[in-house]
MIDOSE-1310 file (N, C-alpha, C; in nm, 2 decimals, decimal comma, always signed):
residues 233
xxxx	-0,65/+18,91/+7,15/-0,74/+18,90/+7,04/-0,83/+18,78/+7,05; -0,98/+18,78/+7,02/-1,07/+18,69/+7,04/-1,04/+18,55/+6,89; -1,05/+18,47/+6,93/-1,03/+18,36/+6,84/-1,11/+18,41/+6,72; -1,04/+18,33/+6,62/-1,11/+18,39/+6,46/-1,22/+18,26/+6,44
xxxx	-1,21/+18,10/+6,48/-1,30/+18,02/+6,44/-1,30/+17,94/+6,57; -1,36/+17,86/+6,55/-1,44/+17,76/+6,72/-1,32/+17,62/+6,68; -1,27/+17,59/+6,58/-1,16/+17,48/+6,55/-1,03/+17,49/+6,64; -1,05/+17,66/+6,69/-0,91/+17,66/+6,80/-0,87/+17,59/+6,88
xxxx	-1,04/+17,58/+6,92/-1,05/+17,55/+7,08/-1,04/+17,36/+7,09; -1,05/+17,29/+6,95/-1,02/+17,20/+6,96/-0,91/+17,14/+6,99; -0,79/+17,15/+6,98/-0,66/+17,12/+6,98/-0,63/+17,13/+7,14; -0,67/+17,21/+7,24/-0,64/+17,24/+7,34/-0,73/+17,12/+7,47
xxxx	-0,84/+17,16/+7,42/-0,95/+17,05/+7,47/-0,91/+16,91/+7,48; -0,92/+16,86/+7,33/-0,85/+16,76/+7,34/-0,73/+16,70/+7,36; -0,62/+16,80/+7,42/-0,51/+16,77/+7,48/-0,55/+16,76/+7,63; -0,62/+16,85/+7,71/-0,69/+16,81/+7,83/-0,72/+16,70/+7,84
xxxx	-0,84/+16,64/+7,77/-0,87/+16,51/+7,79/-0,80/+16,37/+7,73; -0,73/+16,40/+7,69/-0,61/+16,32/+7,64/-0,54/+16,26/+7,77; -0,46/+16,41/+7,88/-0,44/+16,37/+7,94/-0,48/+16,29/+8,07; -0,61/+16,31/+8,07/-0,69/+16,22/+8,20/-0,72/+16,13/+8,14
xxxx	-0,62/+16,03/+8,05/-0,65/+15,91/+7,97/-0,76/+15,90/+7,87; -0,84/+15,95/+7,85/-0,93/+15,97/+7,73/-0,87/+15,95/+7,59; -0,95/+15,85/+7,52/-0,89/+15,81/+7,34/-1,00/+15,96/+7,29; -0,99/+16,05/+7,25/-1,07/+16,12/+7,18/-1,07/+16,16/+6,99
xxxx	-1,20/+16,19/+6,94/-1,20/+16,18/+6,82/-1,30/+16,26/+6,81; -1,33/+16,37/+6,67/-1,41/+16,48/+6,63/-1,50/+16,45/+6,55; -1,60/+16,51/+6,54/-1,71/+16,54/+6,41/-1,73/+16,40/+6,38; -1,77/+16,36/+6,47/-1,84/+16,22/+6,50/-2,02/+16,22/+6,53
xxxx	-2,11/+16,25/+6,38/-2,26/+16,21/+6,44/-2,29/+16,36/+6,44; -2,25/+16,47/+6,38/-2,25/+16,61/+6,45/-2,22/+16,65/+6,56; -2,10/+16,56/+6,68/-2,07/+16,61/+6,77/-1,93/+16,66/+6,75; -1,90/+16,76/+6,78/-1,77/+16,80/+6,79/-1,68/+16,73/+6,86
xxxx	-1,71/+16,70/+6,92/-1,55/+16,60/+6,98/-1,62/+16,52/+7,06; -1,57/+16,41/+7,09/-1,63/+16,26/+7,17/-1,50/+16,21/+7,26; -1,48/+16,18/+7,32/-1,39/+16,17/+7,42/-1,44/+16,02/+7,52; -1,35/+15,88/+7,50/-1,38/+15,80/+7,54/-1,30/+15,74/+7,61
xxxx	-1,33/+15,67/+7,74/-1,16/+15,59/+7,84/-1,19/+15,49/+7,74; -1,06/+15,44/+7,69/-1,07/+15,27/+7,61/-1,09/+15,19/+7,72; -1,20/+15,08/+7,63/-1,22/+14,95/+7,77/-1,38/+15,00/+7,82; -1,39/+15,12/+7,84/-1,51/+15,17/+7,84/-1,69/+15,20/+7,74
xxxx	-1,78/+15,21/+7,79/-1,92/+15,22/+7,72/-1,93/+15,35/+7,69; -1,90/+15,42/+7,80/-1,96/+15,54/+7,79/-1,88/+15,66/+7,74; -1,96/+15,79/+7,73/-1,84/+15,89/+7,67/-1,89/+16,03/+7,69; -1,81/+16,12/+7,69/-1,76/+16,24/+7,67/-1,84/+16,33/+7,56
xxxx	-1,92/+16,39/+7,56/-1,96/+16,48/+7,43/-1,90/+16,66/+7,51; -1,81/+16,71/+7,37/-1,79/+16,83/+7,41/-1,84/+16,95/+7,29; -1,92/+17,03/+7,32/-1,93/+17,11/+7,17/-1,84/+17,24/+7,19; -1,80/+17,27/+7,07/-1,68/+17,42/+7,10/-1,79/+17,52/+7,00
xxxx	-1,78/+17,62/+7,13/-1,83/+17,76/+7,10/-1,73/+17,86/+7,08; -1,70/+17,98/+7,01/-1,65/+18,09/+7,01/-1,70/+18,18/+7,12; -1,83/+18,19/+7,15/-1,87/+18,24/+7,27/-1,97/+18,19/+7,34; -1,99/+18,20/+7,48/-2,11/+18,13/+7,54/-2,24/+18,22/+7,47
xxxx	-2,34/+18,13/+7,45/-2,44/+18,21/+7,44/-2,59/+18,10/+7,41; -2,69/+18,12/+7,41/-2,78/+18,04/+7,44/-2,83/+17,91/+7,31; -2,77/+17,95/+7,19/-2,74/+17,82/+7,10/-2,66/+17,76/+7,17; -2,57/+17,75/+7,21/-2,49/+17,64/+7,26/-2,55/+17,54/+7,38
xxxx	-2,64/+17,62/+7,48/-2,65/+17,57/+7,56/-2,78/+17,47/+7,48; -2,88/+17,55/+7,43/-3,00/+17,43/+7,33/-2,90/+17,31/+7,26; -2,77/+17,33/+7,23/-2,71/+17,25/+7,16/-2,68/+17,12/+7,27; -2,62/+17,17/+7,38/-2,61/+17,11/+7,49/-2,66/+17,01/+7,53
xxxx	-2,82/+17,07/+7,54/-2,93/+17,02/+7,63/-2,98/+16,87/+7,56; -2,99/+16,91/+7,37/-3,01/+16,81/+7,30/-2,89/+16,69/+7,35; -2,81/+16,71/+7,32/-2,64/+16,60/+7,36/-2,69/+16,52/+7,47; -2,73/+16,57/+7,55/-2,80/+16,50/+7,70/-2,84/+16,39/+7,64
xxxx	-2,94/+16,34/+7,58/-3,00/+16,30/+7,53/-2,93/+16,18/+7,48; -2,81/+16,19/+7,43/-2,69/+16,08/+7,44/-2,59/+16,01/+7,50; -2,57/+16,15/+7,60/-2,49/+16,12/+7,68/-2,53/+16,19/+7,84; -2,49/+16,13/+7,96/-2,53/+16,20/+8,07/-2,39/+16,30/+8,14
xxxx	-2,25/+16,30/+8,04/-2,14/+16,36/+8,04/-2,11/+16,46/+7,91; -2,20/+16,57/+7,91/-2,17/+16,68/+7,80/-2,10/+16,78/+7,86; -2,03/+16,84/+7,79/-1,97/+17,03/+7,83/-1,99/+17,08/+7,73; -1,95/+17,21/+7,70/-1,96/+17,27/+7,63/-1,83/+17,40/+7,68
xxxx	-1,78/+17,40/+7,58/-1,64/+17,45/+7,56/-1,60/+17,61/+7,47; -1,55/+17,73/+7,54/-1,61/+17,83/+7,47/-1,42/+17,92/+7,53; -1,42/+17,97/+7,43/-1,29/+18,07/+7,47/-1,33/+18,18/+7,61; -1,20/+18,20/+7,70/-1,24/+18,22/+7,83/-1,14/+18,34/+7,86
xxxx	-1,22/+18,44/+7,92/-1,13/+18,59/+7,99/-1,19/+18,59/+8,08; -1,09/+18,53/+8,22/-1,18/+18,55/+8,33/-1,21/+18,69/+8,37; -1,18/+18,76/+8,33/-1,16/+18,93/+8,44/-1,26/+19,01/+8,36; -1,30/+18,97/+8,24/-1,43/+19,01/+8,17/-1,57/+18,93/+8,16
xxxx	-1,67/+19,03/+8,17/-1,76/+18,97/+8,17/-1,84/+18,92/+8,06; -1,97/+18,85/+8,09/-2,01/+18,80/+7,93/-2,14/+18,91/+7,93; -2,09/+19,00/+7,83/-2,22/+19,07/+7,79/-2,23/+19,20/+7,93; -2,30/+19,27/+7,94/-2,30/+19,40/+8,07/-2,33/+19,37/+8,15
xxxx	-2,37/+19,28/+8,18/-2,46/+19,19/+8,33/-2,42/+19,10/+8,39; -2,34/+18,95/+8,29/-2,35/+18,86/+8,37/-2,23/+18,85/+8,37; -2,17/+18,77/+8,46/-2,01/+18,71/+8,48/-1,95/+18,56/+8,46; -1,89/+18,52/+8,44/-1,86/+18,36/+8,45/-1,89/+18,29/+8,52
xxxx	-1,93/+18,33/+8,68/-1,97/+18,25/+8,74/-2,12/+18,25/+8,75; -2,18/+18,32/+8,66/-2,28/+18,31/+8,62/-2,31/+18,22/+8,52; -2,22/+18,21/+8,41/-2,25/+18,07/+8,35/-2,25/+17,96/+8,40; -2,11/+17,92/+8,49/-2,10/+17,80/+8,56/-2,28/+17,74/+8,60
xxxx	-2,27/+17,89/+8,72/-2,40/+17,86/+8,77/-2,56/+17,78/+8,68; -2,56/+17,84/+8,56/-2,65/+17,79/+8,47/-2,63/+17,67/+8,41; -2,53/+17,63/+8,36/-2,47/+17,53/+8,32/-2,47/+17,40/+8,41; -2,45/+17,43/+8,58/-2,47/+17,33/+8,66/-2,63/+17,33/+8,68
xxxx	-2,66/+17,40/+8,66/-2,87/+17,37/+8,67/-2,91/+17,24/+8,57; -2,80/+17,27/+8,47/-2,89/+17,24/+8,33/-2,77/+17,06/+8,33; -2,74/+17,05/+8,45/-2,59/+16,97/+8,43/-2,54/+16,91/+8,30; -2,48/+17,04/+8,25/-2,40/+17,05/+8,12/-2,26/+17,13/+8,24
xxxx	-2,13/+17,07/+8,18/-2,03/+17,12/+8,23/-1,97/+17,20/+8,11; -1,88/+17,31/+8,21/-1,86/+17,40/+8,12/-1,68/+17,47/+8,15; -1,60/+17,43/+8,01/-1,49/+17,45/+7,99/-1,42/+17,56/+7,92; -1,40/+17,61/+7,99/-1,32/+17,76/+7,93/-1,17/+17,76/+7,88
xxxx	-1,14/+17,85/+7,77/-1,02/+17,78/+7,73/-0,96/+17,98/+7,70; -0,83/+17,95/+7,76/-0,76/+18,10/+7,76/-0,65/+18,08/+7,64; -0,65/+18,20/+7,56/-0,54/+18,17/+7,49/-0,45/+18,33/+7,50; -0,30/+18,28/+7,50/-0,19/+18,40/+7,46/-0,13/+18,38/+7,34
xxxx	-0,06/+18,50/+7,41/+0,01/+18,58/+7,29/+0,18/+18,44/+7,22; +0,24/+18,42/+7,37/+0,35/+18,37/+7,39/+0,36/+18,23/+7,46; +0,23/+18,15/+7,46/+0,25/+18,06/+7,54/+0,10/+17,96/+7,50; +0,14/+17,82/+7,52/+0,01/+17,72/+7,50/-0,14/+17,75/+7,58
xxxx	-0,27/+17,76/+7,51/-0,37/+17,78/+7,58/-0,39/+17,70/+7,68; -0,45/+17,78/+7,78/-0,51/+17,67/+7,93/-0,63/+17,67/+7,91; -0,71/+17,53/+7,96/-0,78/+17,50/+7,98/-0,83/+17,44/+8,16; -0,99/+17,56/+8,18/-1,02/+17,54/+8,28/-1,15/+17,50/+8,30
xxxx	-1,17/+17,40/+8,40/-1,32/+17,31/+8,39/-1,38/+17,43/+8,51; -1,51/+17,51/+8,44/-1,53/+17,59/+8,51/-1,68/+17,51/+8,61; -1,74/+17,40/+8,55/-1,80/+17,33/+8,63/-1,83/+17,22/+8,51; -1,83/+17,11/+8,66/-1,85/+16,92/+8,59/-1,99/+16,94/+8,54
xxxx	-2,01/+16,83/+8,44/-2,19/+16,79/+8,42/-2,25/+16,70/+8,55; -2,34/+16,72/+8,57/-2,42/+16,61/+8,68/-2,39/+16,50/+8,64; -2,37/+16,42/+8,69/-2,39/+16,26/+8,63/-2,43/+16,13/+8,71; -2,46/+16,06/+8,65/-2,58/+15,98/+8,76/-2,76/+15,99/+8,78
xxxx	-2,77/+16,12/+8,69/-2,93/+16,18/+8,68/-2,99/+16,07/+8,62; -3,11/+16,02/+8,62/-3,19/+15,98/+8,55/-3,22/+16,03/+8,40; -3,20/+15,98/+8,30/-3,28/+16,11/+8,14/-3,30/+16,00/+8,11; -3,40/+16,03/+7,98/-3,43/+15,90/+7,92/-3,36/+15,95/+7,76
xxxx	-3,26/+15,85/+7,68/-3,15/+15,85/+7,62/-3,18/+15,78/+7,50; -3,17/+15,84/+7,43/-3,20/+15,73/+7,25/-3,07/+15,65/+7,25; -3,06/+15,49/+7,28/-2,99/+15,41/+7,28/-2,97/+15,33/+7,14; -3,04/+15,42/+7,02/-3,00/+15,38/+6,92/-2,89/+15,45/+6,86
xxxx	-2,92/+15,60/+6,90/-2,83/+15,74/+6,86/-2,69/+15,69/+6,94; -2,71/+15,64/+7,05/-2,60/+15,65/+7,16/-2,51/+15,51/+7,11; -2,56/+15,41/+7,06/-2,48/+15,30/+7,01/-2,44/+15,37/+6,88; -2,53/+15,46/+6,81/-2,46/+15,48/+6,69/-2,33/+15,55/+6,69
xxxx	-2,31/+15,67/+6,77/-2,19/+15,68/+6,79/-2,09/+15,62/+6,83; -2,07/+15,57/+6,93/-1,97/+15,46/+6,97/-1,92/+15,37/+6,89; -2,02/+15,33/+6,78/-1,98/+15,25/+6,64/-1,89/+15,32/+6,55; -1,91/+15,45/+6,57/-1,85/+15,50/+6,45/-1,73/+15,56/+6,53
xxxx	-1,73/+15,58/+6,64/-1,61/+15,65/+6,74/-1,48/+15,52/+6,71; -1,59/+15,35/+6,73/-1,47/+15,27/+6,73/-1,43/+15,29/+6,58; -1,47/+15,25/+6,49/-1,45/+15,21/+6,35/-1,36/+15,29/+6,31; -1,35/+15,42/+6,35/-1,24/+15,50/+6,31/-1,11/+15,47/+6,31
xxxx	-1,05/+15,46/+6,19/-0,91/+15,38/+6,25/-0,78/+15,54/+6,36; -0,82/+15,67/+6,35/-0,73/+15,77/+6,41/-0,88/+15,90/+6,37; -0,80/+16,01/+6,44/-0,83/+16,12/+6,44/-0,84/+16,21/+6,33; -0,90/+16,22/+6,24/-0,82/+16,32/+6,12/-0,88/+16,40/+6,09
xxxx	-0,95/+16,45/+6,17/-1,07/+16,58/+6,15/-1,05/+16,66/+6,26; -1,09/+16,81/+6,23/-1,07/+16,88/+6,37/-1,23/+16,94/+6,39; -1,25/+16,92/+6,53/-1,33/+16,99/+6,57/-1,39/+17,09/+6,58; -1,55/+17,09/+6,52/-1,61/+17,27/+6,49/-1,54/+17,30/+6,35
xxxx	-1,53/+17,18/+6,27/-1,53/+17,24/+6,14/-1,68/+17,25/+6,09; -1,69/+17,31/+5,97/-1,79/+17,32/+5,87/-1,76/+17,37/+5,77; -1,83/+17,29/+5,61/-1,81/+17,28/+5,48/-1,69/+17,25/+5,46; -1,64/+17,14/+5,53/-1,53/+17,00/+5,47/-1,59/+16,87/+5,48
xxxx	-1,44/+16,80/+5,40/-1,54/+16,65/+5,39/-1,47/+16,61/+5,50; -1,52/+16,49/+5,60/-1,47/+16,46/+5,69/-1,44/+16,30/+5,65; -1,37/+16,25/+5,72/-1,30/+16,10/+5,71/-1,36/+16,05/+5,84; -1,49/+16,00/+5,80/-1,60/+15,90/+5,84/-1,53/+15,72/+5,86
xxxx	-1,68/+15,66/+5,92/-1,53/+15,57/+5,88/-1,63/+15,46/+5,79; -1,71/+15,50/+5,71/-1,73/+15,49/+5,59/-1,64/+15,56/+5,48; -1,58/+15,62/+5,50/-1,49/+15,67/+5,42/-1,37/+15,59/+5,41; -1,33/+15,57/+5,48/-1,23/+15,47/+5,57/-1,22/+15,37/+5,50
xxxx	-1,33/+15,26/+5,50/-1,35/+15,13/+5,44/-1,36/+15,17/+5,28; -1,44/+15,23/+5,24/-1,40/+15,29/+5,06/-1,28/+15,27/+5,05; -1,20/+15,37/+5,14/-1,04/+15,41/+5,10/-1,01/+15,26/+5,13; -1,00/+15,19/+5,17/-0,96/+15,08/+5,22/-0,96/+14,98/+5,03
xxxx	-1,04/+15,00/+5,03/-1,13/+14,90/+4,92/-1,07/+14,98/+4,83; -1,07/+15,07/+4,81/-0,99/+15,17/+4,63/-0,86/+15,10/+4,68; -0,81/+15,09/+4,77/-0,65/+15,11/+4,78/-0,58/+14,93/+4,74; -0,73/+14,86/+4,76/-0,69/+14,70/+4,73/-0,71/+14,69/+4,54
xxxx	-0,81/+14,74/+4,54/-0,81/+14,73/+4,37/-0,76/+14,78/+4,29; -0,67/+14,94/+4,38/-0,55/+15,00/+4,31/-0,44/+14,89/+4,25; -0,41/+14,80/+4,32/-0,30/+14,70/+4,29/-0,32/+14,56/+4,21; -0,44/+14,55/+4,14/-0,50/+14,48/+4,11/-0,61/+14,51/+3,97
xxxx	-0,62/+14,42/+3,86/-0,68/+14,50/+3,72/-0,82/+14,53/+3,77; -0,86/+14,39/+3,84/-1,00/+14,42/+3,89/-1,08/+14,25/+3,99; -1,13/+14,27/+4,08/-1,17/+14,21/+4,20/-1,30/+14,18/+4,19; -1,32/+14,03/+4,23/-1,50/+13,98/+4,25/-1,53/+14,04/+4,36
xxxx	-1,63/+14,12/+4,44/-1,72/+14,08/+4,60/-1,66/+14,04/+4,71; -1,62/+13,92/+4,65/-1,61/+13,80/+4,77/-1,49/+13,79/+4,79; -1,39/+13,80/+4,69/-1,29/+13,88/+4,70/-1,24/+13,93/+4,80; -1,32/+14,10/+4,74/-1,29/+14,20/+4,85/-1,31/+14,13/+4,96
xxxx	-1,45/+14,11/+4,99/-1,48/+14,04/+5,12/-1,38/+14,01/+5,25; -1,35/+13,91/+5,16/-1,29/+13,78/+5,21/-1,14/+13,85/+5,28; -1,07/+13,94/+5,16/-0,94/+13,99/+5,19/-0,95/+14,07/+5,26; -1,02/+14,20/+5,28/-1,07/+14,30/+5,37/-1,14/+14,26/+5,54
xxxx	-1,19/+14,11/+5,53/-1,30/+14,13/+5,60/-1,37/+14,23/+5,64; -1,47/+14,28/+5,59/-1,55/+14,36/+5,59/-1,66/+14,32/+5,54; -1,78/+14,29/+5,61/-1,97/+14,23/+5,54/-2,01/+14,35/+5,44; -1,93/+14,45/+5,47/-2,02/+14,59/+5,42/-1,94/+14,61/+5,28
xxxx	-1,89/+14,54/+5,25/-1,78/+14,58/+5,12/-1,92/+14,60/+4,95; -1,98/+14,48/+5,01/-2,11/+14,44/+4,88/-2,20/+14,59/+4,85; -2,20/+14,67/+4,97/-2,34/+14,81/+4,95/-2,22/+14,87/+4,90; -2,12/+14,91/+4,97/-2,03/+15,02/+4,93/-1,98/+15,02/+4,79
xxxx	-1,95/+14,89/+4,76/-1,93/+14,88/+4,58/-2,08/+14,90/+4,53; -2,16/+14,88/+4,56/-2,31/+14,86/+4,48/-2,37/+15,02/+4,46; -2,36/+15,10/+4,61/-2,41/+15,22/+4,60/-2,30/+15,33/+4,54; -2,11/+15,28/+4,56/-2,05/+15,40/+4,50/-2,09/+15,53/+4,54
xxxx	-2,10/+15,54/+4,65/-2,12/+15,71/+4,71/-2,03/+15,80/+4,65; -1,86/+15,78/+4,62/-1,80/+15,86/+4,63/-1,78/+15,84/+4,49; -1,82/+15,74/+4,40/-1,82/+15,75/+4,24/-1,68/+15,69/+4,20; -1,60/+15,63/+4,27/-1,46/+15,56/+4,30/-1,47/+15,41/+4,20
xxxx	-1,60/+15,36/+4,20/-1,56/+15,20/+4,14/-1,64/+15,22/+4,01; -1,58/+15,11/+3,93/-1,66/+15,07/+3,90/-1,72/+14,92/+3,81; -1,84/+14,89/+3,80/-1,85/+14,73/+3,76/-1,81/+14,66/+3,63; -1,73/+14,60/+3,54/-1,70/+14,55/+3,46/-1,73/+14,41/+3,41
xxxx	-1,82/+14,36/+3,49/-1,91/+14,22/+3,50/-1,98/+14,20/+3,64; -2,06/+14,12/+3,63/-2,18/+14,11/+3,76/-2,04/+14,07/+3,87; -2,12/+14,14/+3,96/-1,98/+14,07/+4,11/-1,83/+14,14/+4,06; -1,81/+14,20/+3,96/-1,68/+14,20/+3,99/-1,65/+14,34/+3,96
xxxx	-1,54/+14,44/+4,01/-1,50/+14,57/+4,00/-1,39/+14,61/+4,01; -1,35/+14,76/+3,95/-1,21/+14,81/+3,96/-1,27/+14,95/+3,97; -1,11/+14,97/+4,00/-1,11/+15,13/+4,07/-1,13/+15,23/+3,93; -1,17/+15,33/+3,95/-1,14/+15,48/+3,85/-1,07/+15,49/+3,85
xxxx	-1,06/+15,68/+3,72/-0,96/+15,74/+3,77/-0,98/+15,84/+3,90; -1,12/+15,89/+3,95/-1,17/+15,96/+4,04/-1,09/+15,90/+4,21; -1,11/+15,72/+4,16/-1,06/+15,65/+4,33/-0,90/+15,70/+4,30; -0,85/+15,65/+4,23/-0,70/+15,68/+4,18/-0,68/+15,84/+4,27
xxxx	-0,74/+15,93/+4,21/-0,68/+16,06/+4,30/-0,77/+16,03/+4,40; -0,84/+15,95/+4,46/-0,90/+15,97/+4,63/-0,77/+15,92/+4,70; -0,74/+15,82/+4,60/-0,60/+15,76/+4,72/-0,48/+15,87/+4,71; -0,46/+15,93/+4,61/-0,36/+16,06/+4,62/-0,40/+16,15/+4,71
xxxx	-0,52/+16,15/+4,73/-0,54/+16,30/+4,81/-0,56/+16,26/+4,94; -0,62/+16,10/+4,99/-0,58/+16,10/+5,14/-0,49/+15,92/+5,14; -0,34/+15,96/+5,10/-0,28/+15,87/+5,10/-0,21/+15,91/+5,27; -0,23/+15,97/+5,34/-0,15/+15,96/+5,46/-0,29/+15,92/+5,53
xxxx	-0,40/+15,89/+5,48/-0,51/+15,74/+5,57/-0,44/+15,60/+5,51; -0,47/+15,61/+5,39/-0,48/+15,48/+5,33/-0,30/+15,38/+5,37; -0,21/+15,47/+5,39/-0,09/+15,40/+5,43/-0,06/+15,42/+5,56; -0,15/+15,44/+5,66/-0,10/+15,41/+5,79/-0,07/+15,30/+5,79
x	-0,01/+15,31/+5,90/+0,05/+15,15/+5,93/-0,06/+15,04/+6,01
């Protein structure tokens, strides 16, 4: 039976690249999965399709643009074809033109899905790369303190790692009646603690004198509902 959502193919993927040493993490920047060697600059962009088809590859082509190491990752029956004409090695073929690499992922009935790299991306090409977009990621790939999103979701909230530092910051004023700024600051180290209390995205704090703040009852249940972030070790 064909996969019910493209989140499948996550879990598989990133056990592949896991194991060729890759630190990997999801729904980073609208990329589905980012895949990085620690110690390293560069990285990995993979998007997961339910089927190959020509949104994916425009999705692709854009990623370039960040990275000169994209695939694109789609559930895989070799012995059938895609569509009445073309075959898998017809994609490969297209996908090495466009050097986007392309990962097919088999799943059973009785046994863990495989994953097969049906062709690498080019690498070493010349492109010209938004190195603002491309640092932005990597910022947010590091800052993440773990993984806690899966890949090829849509209409959830994800654990950003602005989210992260919020939860960080509810979970210090949870213990406490109420905290200056500098405070936070100081105990957190964190420069960004001053916008995040000031703008309240998530509606968690709030101010009880100039510079100084306490949690809701709204932060109160944010730390209940992602207390397996807030107490990692």
């Amino acid at each position: 039976m064909p996969i019910k959502n493209e989140t499948e193919l996550y879990s598989p993927v990133k056990a592949y690249f896991e194991k060729q040493g890759y630190e990997v993490k999801s729904e980073i920047k609208n990329c589905d999965l980012i895949a990085m060697i620690p110690g390293e600059t560069t990285y990995t962009i993979v998007e997961l399709k339910k089927t190959f088809n020509l949104q994916l590859l425009f999705q692709a082509i854009e990623r370039l643009k960040l990275s000169e190491s994209v695939y694109v990752a789609v559930e895989y029956h070799p012995k059938k074809k895609l569509g009445s004409y073309f075959s898998w090695k017809d994609a490969a073929n297209l996908c090495q033109k466009l050097n986007i690499g392309l990962i097919g992922v088999q799943f059973y009935k009785s046994k863990k899905p495989a994953v097969d790299i049906l062709c690498r991306p080019g690498i070493g090409l010349n492109r010209t790369r938004s190195s603002k977009r491309s640092q932005s990621i990597r910022n947010e790939f590091e800052q993440r303190s773990g993984d806690y999103n899966i890949g090829g979701s849509s209409r959830t909230k994800l654990i950003t790692a602005y989210r992260e530092r919020s939860l960080r910051c509810a979970a210090l004023l949870s213990q406490q009646d109420s905290m200056t700024v500098r405070e936070l600051r100081e105990h957190l180290q964190d420069p960004t603690i001053a916008l995040i209390l000031q703008k309240n995205y998530y509606g968690w704090f709030e101010r009880i004198a100039k510079g100084r703040y306490t949690i809701n009852a709204l932060g109160q249940q944010a730390l209940i509902l992602y207390a397996h972030i807030v107490q990692k070790p």
